[in-house]
Each structure stands twice: as C-alpha cells, then as structure tokens.
C-alpha positions in Angstrom: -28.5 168.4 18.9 -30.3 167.9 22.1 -32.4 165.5 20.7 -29.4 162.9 20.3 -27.5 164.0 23.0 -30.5 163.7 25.3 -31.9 160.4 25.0 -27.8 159.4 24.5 -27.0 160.7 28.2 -30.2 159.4 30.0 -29.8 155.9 29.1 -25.7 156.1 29.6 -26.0 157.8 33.3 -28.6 155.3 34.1 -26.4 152.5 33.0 -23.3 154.3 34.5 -25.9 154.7 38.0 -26.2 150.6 38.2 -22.4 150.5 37.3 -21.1 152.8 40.2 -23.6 151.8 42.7 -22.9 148.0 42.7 -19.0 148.5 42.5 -18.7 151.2 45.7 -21.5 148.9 47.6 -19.2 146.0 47.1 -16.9 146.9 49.1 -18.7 146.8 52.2 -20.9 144.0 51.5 -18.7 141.5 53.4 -18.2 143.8 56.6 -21.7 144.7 56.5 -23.1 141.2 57.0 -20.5 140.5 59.8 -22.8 139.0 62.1 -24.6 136.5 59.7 -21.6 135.1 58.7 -20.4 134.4 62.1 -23.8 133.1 63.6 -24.4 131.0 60.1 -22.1 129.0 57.3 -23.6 131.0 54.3 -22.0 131.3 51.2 -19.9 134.7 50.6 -21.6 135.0 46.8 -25.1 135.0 48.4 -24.4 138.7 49.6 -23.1 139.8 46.4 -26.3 138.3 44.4 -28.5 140.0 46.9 -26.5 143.1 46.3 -27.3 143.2 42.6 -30.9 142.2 43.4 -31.2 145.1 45.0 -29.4 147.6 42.6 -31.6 146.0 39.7 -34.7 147.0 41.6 -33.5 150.4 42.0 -32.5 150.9 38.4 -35.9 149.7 38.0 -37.2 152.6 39.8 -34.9 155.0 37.8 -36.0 153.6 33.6 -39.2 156.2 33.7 -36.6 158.8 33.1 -34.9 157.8 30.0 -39.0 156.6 28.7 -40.1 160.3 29.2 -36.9 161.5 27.5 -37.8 158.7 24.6 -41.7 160.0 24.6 -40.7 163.4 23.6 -37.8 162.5 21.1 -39.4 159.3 19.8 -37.2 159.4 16.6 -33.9 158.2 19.0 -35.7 155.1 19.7 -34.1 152.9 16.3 -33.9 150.0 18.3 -37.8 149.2 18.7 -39.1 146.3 20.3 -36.5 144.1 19.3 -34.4 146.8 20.2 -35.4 146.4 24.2 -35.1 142.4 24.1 -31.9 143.0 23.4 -31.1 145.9 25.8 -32.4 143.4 28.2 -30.0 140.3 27.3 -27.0 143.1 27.6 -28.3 144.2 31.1 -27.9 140.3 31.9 -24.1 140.3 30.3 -24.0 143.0 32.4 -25.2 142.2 35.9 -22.7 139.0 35.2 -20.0 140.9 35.0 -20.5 142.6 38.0 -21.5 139.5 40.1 -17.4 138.9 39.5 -16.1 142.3 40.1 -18.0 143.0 43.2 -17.1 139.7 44.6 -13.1 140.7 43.9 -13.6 144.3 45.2 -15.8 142.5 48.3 -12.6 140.1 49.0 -10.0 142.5 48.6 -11.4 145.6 50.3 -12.0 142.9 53.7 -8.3 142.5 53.6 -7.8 146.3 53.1 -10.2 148.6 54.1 -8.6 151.4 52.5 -8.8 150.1 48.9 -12.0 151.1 49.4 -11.8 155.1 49.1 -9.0 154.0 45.8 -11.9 153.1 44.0 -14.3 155.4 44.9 -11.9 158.2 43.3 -11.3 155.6 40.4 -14.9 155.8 39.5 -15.1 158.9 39.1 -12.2 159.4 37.0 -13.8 156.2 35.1 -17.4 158.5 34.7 -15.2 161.0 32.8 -13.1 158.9 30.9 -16.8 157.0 29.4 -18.6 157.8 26.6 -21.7 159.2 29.6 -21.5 162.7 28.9 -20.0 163.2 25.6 -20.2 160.8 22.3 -17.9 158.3 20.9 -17.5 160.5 17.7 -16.2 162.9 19.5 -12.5 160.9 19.3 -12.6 160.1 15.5 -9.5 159.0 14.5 -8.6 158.5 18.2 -10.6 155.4 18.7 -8.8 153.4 20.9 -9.0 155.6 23.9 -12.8 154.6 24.6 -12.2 150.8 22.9 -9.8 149.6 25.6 -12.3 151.0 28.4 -14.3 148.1 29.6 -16.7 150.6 30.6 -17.6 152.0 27.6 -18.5 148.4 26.6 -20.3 147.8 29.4 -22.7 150.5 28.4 -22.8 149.8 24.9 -24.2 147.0 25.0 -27.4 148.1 26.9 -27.0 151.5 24.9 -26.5 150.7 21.5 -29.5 148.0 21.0 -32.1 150.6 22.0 -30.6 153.8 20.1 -28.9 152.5 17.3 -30.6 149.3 16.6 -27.7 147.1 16.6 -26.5 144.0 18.2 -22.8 145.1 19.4 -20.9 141.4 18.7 -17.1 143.1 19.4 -18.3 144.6 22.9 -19.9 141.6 23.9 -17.2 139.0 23.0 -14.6 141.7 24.8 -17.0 141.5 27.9 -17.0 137.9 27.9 -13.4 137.6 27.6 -13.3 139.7 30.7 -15.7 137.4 32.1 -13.8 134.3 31.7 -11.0 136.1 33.3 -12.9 137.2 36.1 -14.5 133.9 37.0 -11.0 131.9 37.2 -9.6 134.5 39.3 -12.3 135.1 41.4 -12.6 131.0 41.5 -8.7 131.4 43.1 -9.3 134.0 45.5 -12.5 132.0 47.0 -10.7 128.6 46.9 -7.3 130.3 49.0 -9.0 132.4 51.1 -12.3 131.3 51.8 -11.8 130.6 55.3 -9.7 133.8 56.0 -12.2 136.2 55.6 -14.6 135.3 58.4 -10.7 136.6 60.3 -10.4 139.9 58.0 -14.0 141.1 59.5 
C-alpha cells in the first residue's frame, strides 16, 4: 500500500542520499585540498569531518520531504517523539561510521585514482541490493541476503526508530563491530602512510 511504501522509501532514499554522497565525495577529498596541505601541516581527518559537515547540512535541506510525506500519511509515523531522539542518535552511529570509511576510501583512492570509478559502480549495485526501494519482507525466509549488507543496517537504524517505533539493538551492535574494525585499520593506514600522501597528490 502506498501509504507504507511511501513514507518507507522517502526516509530510506534520504538516508541512502547522505550514504552515497559522502562515500563518492571521499574519494577526492584529499586531492581536492592539494594546496592546503602543501602550504599548511593540517591534519588529513580535518577534511573528512568537514566533508560530513557539509553532507549533514545538505541532508538537512532534503528532511521537508519525507515530513510532507509523514503530514499526509500520519499513521506511518509509530515512532513519535521518542521515535526522532532516536532516529537522531542512529544518524550519529551513522555519521561515525562514515568518518572511517571516507577516510579509507580518501587514503586509498590518493594512491589509485582509479578505485575511484570501482566504487562509484559499487554503489549503485549496493542502492539495489538495499532494502531503499523494496521491503525487507519481501525476502521472508531469505533473510540473510539483506542481514549481512552493512547498508541495510546503516539505514535501519535511522529508519526503523521513526516508522516502526523500535530501538534496533542487533543493527547497532553489528555497526559498531564494524566500527571497531574500521578505526584500527584506518588507525594503521594513517600511522604507515601519513607522510606518503602529501607524495600520492
């Protein structure tokens, strides 16, 4: 019914909009700021926060959508106030998440520029492949094709709080497992190659 599938695919392709947009910007976010980082000693992770910054302002600009949609099917709103505190935490696990993973992509596409256009093409095989335009009950019986997606809980837990009035504890312990991952990685990468990639510009 469109008023499930409505409100469902507003706040999802919003979600998916911040997702997409911060992992293709990342990849030039190093190359970009070429001459501040050879005129001044500035930390690498201060153009990847400012990044986000940005992105969060812009998905800022983009919520009236998904509000109109809620306005005129009021009943998919479960979630309530409390509902939207915790849409807002998720948007924080979130935005954390992506701090790490455009700071990888950032590192790795300096080295190879052509990574780049690999994950454009893997984000769009990612949209499909994400609970955005059709619904996780779709695949009953066939759930582990959208649980091992990190995407899907990405979404979910900005999703779910707002639609279906629950606090999603198995997406948000996968995401932080991810997270921990992430950070020792990424805390590798910066320590071996930190002074490299003022060379890979």
């Amino acid at each position: 019914p469109l008023k499930q599938f409505l409100p469902y695919f507003a706040l999802s392709n919003v979600c998916w909009i911040f997702i997409s947009t911060v992992i293709a910007e990342s990849a030039t976010v190093i190359t970009a700021a070429e001459g501040i980082i050879r005129q001044i000693k500035i930390p690498v992770a201060t153009l990847f926060f400012r990044m986000i910054w940005k992105n969060i302002i812009i998905l800022a600009h983009l919520l009236p959508i998904p509000i109109v949609i809620f306005l005129l099917f009021p009943d998919a709103f479960r979630g309530g106030i409390l509902g939207v505190v915790f849409s807002l935490v998720g948007l924080i696990l979130l935005s954390t998440f992506l701090y790490f993973v455009a700071s990888l992509v950032g590192i790795l596409c300096t080295r190879f520029r052509d990574v780049a256009q690999l994950i454009g093409s893997a984000l769009q095989m990612i949209f499909l492949a994400t609970p955005i335009l059709w619904q996780k009950n779709l695949l009953q019986g066939r759930e582990i094709l959208y649980e091992v997606n990190i995407f899907c809980h990405l979404i979910e837990v900005v999703r779910a709080p707002i639609l279906e009035g629950v606090w999603p504890f198995q997406s948000i312990l996968i995401i932080l497992s991810v997270i921990l991952i992430l950070a020792l990685f990424l805390s590798f990468m910066e320590e071996r190659y930190r002074k490299s990639i003022v060379y890979w510009i």
